[in-house]
TIKE-184514 format. One line per 2 residues: their letters; for each residue x, y, z of C-alpha. Coordinates in Angstrom, 3 decimals, always signed. Last residue first. Layout:
! residues N
A = X,Y,Z  ... $
! end
This chain:
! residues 558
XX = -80.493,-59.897,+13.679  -77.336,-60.135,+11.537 $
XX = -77.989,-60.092,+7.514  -79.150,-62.862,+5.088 $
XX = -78.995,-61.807,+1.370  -81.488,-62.471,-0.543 $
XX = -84.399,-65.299,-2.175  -86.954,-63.452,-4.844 $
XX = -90.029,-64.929,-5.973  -91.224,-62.112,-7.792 $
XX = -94.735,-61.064,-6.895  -93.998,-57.010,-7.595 $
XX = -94.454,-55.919,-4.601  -91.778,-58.953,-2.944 $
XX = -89.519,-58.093,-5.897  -89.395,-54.489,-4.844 $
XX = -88.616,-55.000,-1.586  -86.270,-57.684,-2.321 $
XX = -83.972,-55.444,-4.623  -84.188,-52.425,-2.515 $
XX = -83.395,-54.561,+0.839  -80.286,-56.206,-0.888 $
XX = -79.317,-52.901,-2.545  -78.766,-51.290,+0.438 $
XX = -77.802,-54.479,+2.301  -74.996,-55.065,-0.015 $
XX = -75.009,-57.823,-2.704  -76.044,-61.237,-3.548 $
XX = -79.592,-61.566,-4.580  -81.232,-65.358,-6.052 $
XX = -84.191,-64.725,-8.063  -86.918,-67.285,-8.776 $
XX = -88.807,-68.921,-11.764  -87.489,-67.374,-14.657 $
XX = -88.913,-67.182,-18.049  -86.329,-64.987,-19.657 $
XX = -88.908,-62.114,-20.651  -90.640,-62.529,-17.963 $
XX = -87.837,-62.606,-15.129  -85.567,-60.178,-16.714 $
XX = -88.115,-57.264,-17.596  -88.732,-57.215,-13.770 $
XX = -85.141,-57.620,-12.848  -84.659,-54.742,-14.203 $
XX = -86.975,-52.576,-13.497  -85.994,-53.676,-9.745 $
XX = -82.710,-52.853,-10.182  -82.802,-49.417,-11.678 $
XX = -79.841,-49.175,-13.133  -76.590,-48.177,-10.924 $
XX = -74.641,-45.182,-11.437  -72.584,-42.644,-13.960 $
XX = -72.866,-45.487,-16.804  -69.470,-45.402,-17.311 $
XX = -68.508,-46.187,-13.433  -71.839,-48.186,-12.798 $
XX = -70.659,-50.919,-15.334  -73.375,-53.166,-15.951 $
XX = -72.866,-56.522,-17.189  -76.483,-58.490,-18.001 $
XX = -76.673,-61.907,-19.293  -78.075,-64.288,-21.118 $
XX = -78.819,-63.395,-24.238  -74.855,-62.734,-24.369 $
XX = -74.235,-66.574,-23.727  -72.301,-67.491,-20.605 $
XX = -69.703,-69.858,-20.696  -66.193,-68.338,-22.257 $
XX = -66.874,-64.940,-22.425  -67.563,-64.996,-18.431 $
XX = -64.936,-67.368,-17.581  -62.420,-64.886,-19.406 $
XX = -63.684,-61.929,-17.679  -62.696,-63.697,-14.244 $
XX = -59.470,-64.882,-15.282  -58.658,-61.413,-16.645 $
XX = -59.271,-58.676,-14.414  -61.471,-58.634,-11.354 $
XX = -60.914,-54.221,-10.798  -60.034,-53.437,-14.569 $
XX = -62.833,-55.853,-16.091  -65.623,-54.644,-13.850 $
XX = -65.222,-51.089,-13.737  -67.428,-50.664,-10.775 $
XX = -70.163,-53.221,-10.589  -73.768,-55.042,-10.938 $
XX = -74.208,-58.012,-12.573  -76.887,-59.660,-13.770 $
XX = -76.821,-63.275,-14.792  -79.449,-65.774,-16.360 $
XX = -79.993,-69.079,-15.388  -80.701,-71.792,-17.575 $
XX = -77.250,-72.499,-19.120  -76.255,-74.139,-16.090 $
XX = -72.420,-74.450,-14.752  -71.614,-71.106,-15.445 $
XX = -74.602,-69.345,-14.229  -74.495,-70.943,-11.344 $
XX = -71.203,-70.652,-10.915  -71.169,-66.623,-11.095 $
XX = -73.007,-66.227,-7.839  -70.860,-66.569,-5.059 $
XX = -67.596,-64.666,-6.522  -70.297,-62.533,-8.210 $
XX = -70.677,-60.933,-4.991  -67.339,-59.766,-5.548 $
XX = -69.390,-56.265,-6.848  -73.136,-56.741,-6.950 $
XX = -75.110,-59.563,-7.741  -78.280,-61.088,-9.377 $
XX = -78.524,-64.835,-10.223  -82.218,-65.105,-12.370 $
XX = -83.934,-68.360,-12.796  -85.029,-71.325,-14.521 $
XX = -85.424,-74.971,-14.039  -85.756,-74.852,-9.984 $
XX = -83.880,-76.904,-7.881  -80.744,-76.448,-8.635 $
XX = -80.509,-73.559,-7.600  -80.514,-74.817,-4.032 $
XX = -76.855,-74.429,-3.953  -77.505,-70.731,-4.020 $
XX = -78.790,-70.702,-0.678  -75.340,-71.437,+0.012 $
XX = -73.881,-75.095,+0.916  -70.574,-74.999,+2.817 $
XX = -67.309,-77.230,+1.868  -65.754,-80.513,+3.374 $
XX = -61.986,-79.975,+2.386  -61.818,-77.694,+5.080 $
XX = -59.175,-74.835,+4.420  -55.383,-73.665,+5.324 $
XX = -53.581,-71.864,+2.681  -50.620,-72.083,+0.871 $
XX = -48.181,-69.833,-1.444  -49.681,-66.777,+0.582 $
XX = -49.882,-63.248,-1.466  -48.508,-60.420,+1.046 $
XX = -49.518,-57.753,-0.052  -52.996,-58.711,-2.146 $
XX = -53.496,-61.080,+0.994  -52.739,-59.517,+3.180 $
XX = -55.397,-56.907,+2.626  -58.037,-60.068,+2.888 $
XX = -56.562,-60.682,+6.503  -56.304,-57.049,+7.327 $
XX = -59.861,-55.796,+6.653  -61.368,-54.681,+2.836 $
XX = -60.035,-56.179,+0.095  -62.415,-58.072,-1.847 $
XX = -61.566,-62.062,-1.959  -62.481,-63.118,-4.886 $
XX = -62.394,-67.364,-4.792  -61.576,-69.962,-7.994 $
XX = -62.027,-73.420,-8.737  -59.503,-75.925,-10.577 $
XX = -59.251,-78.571,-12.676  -62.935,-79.127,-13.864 $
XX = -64.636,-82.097,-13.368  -66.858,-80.820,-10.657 $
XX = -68.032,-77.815,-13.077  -66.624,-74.573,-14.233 $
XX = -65.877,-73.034,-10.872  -66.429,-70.298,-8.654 $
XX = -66.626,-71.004,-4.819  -67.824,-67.720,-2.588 $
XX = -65.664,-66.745,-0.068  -65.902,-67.471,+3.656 $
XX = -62.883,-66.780,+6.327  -61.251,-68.562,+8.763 $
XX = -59.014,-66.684,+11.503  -58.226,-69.006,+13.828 $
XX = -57.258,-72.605,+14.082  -54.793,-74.475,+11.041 $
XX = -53.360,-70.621,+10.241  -53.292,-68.534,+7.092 $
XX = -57.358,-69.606,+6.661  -59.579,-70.212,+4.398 $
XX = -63.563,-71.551,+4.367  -64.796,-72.221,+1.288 $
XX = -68.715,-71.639,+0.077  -70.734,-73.575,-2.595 $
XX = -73.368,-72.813,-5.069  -72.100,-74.441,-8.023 $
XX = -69.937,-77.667,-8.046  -66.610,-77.880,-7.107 $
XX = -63.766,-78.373,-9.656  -60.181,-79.593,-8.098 $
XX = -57.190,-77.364,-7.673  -57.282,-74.088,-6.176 $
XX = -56.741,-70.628,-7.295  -56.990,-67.577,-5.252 $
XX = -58.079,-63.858,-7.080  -57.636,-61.213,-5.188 $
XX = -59.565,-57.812,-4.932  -58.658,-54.176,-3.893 $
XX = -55.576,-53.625,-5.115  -56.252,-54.575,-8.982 $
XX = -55.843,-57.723,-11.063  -54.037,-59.819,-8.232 $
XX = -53.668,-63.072,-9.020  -52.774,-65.597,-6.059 $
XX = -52.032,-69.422,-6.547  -52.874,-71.578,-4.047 $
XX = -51.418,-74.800,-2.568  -53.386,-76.433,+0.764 $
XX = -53.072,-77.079,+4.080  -55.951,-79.156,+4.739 $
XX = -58.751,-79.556,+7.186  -61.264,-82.652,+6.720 $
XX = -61.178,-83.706,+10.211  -62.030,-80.308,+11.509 $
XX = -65.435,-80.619,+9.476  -66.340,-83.716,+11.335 $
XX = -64.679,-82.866,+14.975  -67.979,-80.692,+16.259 $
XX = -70.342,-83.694,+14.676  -68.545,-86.175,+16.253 $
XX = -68.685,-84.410,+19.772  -72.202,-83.473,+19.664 $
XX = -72.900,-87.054,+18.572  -71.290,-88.541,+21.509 $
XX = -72.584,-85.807,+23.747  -76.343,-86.597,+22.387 $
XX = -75.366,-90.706,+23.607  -74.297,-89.767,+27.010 $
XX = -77.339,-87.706,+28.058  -79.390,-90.799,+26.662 $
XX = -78.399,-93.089,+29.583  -77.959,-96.440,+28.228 $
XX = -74.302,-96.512,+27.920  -74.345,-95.208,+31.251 $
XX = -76.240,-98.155,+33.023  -74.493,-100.453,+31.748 $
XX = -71.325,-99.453,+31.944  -72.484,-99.178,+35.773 $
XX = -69.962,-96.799,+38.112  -72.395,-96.101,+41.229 $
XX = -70.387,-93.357,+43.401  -72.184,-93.295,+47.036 $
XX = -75.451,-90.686,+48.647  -77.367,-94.028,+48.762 $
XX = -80.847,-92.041,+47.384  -78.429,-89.490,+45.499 $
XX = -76.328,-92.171,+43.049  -73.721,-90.624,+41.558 $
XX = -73.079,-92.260,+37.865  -75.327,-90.552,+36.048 $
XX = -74.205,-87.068,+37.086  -70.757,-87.661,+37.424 $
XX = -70.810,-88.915,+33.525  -72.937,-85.972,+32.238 $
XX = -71.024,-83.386,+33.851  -67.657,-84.284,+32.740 $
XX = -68.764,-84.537,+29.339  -70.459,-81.398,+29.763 $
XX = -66.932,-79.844,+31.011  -65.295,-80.778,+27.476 $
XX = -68.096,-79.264,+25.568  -67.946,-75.568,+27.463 $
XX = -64.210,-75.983,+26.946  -64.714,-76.279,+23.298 $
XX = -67.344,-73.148,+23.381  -64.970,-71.280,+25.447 $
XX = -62.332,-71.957,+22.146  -64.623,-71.283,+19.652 $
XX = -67.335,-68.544,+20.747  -64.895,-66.933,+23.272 $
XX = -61.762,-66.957,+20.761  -64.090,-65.483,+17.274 $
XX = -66.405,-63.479,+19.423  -63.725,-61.546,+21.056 $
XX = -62.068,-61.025,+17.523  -65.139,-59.954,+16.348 $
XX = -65.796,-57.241,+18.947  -67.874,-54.122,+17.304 $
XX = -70.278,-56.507,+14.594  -69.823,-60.260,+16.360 $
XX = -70.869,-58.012,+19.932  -73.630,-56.560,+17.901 $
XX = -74.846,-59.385,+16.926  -74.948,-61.738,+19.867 $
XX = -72.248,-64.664,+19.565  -70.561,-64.176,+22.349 $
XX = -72.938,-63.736,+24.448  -73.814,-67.708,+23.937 $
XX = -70.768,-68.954,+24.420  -70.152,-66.899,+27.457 $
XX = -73.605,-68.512,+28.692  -72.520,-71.996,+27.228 $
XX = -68.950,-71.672,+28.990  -70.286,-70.384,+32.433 $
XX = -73.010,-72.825,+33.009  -70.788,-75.906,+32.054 $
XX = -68.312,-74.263,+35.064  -71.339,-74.093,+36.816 $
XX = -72.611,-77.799,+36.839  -68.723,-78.810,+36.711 $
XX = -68.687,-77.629,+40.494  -71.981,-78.906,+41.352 $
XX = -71.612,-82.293,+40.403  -67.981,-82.172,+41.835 $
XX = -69.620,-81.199,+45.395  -71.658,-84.545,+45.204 $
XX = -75.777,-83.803,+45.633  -78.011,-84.815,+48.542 $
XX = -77.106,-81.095,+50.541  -76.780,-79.249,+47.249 $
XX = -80.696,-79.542,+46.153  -81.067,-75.390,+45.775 $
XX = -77.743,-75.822,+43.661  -78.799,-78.864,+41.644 $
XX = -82.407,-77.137,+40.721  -80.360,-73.916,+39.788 $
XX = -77.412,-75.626,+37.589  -80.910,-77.553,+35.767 $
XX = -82.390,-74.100,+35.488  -79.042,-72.420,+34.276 $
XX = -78.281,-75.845,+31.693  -82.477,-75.325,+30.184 $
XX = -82.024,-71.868,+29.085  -78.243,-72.454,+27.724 $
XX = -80.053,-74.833,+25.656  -82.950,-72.360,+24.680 $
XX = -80.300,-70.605,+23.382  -78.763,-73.022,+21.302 $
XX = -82.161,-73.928,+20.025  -83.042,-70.676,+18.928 $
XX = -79.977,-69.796,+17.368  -79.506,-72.510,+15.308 $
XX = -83.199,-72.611,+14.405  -83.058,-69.574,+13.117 $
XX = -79.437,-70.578,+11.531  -82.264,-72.906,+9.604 $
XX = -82.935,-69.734,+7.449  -81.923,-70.681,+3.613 $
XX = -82.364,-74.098,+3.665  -85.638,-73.519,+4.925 $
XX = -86.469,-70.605,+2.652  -85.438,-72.801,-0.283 $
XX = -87.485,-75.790,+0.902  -90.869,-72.829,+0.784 $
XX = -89.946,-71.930,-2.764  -89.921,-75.458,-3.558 $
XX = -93.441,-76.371,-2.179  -94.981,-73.430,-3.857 $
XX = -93.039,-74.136,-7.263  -94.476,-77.510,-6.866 $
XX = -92.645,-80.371,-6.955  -91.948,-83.009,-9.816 $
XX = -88.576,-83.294,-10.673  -86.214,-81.211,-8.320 $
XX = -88.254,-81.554,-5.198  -86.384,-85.090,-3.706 $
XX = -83.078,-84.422,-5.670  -82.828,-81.030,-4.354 $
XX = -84.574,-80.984,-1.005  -82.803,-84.468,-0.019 $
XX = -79.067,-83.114,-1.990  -79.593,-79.806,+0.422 $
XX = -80.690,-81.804,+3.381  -77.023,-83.926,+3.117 $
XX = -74.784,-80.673,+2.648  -76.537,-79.248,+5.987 $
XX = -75.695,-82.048,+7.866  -72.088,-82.254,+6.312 $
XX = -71.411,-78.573,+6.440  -72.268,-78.628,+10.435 $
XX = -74.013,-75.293,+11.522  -77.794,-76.022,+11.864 $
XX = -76.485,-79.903,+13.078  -74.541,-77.588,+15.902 $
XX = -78.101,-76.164,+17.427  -79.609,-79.424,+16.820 $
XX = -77.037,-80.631,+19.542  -77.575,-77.935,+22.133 $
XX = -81.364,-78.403,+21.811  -81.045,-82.419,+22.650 $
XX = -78.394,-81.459,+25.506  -80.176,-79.326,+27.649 $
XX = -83.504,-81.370,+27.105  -81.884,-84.477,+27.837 $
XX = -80.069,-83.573,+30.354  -83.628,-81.864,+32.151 $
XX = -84.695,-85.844,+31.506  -86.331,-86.320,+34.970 $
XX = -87.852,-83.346,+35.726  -88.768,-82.585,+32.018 $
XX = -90.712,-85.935,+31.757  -92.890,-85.002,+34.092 $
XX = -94.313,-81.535,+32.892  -96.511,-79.994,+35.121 $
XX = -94.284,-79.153,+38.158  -94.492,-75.584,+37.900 $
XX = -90.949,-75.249,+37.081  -91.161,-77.368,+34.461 $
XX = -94.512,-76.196,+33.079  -92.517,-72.930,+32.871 $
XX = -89.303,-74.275,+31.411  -91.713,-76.021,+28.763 $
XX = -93.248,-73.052,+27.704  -89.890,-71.059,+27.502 $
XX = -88.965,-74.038,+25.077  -91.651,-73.907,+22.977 $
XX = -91.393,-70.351,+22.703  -87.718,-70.544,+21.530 $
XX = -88.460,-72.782,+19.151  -90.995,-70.894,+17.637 $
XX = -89.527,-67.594,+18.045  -86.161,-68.083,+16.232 $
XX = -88.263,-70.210,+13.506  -90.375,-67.832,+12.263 $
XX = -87.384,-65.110,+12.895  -85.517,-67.232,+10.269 $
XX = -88.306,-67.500,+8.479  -88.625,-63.941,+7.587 $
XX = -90.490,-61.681,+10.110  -88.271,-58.434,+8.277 $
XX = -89.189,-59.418,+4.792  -92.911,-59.565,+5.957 $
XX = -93.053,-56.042,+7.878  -91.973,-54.448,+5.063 $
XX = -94.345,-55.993,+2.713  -97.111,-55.070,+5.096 $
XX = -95.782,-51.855,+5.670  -96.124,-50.806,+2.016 $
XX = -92.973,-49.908,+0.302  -92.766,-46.348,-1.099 $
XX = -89.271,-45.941,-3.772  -87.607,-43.012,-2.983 $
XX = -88.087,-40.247,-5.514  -84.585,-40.116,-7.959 $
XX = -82.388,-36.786,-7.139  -81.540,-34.811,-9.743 $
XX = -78.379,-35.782,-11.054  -74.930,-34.202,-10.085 $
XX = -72.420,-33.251,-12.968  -69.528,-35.919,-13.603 $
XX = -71.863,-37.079,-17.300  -71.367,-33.315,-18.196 $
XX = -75.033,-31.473,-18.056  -76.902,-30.901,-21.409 $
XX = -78.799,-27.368,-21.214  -79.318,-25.213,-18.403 $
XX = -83.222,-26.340,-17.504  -83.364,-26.821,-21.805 $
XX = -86.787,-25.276,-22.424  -90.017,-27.406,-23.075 $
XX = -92.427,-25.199,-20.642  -91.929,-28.265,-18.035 $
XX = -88.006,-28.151,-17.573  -85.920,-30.504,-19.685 $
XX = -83.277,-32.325,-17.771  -80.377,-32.859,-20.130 $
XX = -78.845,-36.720,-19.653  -74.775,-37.893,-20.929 $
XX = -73.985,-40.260,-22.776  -70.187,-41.509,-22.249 $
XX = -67.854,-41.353,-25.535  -65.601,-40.023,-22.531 $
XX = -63.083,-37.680,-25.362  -65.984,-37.388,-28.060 $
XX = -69.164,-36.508,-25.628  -71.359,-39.027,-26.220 $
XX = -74.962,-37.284,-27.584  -78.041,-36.818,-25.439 $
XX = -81.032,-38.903,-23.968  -84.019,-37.231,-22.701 $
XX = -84.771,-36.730,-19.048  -88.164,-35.256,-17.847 $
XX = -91.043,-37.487,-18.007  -89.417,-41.167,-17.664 $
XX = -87.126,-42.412,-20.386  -88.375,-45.814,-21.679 $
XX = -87.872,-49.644,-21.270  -87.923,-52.197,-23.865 $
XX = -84.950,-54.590,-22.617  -82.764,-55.223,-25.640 $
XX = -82.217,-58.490,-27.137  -78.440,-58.949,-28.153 $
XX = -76.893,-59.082,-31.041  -73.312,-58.720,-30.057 $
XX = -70.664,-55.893,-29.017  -68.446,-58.010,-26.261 $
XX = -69.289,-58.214,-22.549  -67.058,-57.711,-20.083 $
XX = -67.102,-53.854,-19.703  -71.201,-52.649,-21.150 $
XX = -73.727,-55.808,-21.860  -76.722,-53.293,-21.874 $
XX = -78.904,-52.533,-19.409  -79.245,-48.950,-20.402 $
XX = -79.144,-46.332,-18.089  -76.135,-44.389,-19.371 $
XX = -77.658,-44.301,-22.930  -75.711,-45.957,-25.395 $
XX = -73.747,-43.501,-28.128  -75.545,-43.073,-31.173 $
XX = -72.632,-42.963,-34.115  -75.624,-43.972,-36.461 $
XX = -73.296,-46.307,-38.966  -70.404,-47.202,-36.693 $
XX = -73.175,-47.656,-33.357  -75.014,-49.849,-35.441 $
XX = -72.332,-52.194,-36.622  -71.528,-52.667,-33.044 $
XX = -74.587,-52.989,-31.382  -75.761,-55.588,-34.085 $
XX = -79.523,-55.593,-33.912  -82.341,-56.270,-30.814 $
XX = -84.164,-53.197,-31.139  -82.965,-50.164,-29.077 $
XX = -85.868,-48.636,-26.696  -84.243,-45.968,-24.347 $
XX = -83.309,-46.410,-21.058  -84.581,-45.138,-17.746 $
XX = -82.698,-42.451,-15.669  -79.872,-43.209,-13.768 $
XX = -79.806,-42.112,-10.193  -76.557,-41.972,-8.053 $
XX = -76.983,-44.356,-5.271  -74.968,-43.647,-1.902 $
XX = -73.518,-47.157,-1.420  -73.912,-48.578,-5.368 $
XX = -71.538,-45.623,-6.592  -68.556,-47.012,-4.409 $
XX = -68.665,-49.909,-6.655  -65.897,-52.591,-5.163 $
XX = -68.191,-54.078,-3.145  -66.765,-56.351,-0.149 $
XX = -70.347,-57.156,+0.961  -71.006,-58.820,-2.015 $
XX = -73.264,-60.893,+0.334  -73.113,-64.380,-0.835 $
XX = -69.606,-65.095,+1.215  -71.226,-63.123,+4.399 $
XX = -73.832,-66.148,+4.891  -71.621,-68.633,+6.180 $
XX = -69.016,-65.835,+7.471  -69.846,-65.365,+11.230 $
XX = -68.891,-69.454,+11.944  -65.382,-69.645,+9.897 $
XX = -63.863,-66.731,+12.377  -63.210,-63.365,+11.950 $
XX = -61.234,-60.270,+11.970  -61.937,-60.001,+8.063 $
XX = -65.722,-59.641,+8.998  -68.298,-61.462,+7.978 $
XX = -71.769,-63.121,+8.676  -73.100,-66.400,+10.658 $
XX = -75.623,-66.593,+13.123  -73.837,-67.955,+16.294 $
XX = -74.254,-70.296,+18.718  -72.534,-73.785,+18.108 $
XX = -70.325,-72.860,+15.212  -66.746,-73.969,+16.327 $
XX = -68.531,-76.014,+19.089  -69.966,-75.957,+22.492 $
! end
């Protein structure tokens, strides 16, 4: 029916502005190979919180490569140290002079060197996988999204049956209404402004005096109404194929044209709807992208048609009865209008815009806009006014800043044209898309945890308030993201609070969940926001879901 009527949203550089909602706060282009197939890091060891520089002249002790030290962006600087320690079996070693990179001897259990110090390139033993009851597992996979995916869903398929058994009146008369009421809550759970609106309710409404209970459950709906997306938009297409069916088996009092635009409606929202299943967005994204869209326009178009030549044939007197009247007051007619406005609202607000490309390595680039945004917010670009939009995280230093900023990794052919062929203008809606991470806001202290241009949806949040803390997981950091990015780093986040790790010198990623442990109570955070790949996505809220951290990540395809 719409742009975003059916689908869940994710990314893929073939696609369109509806699969990349949630994609922007993925880091799903990562630029650290090493996160993919983990290379283990043992513990670190216990440093006091002193001068890292003038303490590294005097003792010459090189960092071990599992500390969670500010490593790449961050300067030398007193900084409290997380009090962790090397687990049975590893023992820190001296830099070697040309890396200056520690390096780890595994000691076997009579106390002898098992072959001595390794070089930091030299494979590590492998680290036991981390055992996750089924309980927790089975409680990160029923999210609320699924809560909601089943509950409306249900309620529907309960109501088709009492339908069809001729137990529920209202149905038989209103089946419009009931096609067209889910179909329109189905595009609310997709329109920016709609969603931008319950954000500023659960922000401004919770902020002060709320519960932590009562906000963690408001972030989880924010977070997961694409459940209810994709429950009501398929319950739609549920109701349209029993209402085509009741026409069809009552052809000989209904008009032909009834019939006729019946199906045709049929057709759209079920193509509509297939369209948008996972693994068709996943293998087919282009075909999701035009039959999604485009069919979904059509699909709009014919219920108009089918609305009005439904209420304005008359069965009993078998004759065309055109009442204004009557019409206006039908309330078929009043959830198109709204499904129409609410389709054209973030179309209205599309721009062709200036940009300015920086290109700090070939696999990320850096667009600059003008205007500040504030934190948590996603953009939608495109080369063209009508295909091919894509999500990026928004990074800025405040609404009254100049300009904002978007990393777009390199990884399909629209993102890879743009490091080759840098655009002087870009397409995008003025009106932008709240993240989960908008809901930041809402709490007074917290943790922002990402992985490679993950930080693209993460970093203004840490910018814009001093209360959250950032850790951030990549591949050479400074090199890959380059200046701009390192400068609004040094510029507005305090060394206390944050972490920088560099999984290229360190020889792998930390342990996350460690981490994030030490993080939360030693920074007094309330909840944890995750932006990164589904392996460390699932690792990091795993953990944090044993551990009774409050922990919010990344949404993937169901």
């Amino acid at each position: 029916m719409s742009p975003s009527l059916l689908s869940k949203s994710s990314r893929s550089d073939g696609g369109s502005d509806t699969k990349d909602l949630d994609d922007a706060e993925k880091g799903l282009f990562d630029s650290s190979s090493s996160l993919e197939a983990v290379v283990p890091t043992p513990a670190p060891v216990v440093l006091s919180s002193v001068d890292r520089r003038m303490a590294l002249e005097k003792l010459s002790i090189p960092v071990s490569p599992g500390s969670p030290v500010h490593e790449g962006l961050t300067p030398f600087t007193s900084v409290p140290e997380l009090s962790l320690s090397w687990p049975p079996g590893f023992k820190s070693m001296p830099a070697t002079e040309k890396g200056g990179a520690a390096v780890v001897a595994v000691t076997s259990k009579d106390g002898a060197g098992g072959g001595g110090a390794t070089s930091s390139s030299s494979k590590k033993p492998a680290q036991p996988r981390r055992k996750v009851s089924r309980w927790i597992l089975f409680k990160l996979w029923f999210n609320t999204y699924r809560k909601f995916f089943t509950f409306v869903t249900s309620l529907n398929l309960v109501g088709i049956v009492l339908t069809a058994l001729g137990r529920f009146p209202y149905a038989e008369s209103h089946l419009g209404a009931l096609i067209l009421g889910n179909l329109l809550c189905a595009i609310l759970m997709r329109n920016e402004l709609f969603l931008r609106i319950l954000y500023m309710v659960a922000i401004y409404g919770l902020r002060s005096w709320a519960p932590l209970w009562l906000k963690y459950a408001a972030t989880s709906v924010l977070q997961h109404v694409g459940g209810i997306h994709s429950g009501c938009a398929l319950s739609g297409a549920g109701w349209l194929v029993y209402k085509v069916v009741s026409i069809i088996r009552s052809h000989a009092i209904q008009h032909d044209s009834i019939i006729i635009t019946g199906v045709f409606t049929n057709v759209f929202v079920i193509i509509s709807v297939l369209s948008a299943f996972p693994w068709v967005r996943n293998t087919h994204h282009n075909v999701f992208e035009r039959h999604h869209r485009f069919i979904g326009w059509l699909g709009l178009a014919a219920t108009w048609a089918f609305v009005i030549l439904g209420d304005t044939y008359d069965i009993k007197e078998h004759r065309w009865n055109v009442n204004a009247h009557a019409l206006l007051s039908a309330q078929e007619l009043w959830f198109c209008i709204f499904m129409t406005i609410f389709v054209l609202i973030p179309w209205v607000t599309l721009r062709e815009v200036p940009v300015e490309v920086e290109i700090p390595s070939p696999r990320v680039a850096i667009l600059r806009f003008q205007r500040g945004m504030q934190q948590g917010l996603l953009g939608r670009i495109s080369r063209t006014s009508i295909m091919e939009y894509h999500a990026f995280g928004i990074i800025s230093e405040g609404r009254k800043a100049d300009c904002h900023y978007m990393i777009c990794g390199v990884q399909g052919d629209f993102t890879r044209g743009l490091v080759a062929d840098p655009p002087k203008t870009v397409w995008t809606r003025e009106l932008k898309f709240a993240g989960v991470g908008h809901a930041s806001a809402m709490f007074k202290r917290g943790i922002r945890v990402c992985t490679g241009t993950g930080i693209g949806a993460a970093l203004s949040t840490c910018i814009q308030s001093p209360n959250w803390f950032l850790i951030w997981i990549g591949s050479d950091q400074e090199k890959t993201f380059g200046p701009t990015i390192s400068g609004l780093i040094y510029k507005h986040i305090e060394p206390e609070r944050m972490i920088l790790w560099d999984s290229k010198k360190r020889g792998g990623r930390p342990d996350t969940v460690k981490l994030l442990k030490e993080t939360w109570y030693s920074f007094g955070a309330e909840v944890i926001f995750i932006t990164s790949n589904k392996q460390g996505n699932d690792e990091m809220m795993q953990g944090c879901a044993e551990a009774g951290l409050h922990a919010f990540g990344t949404l993937w395809d169901f």
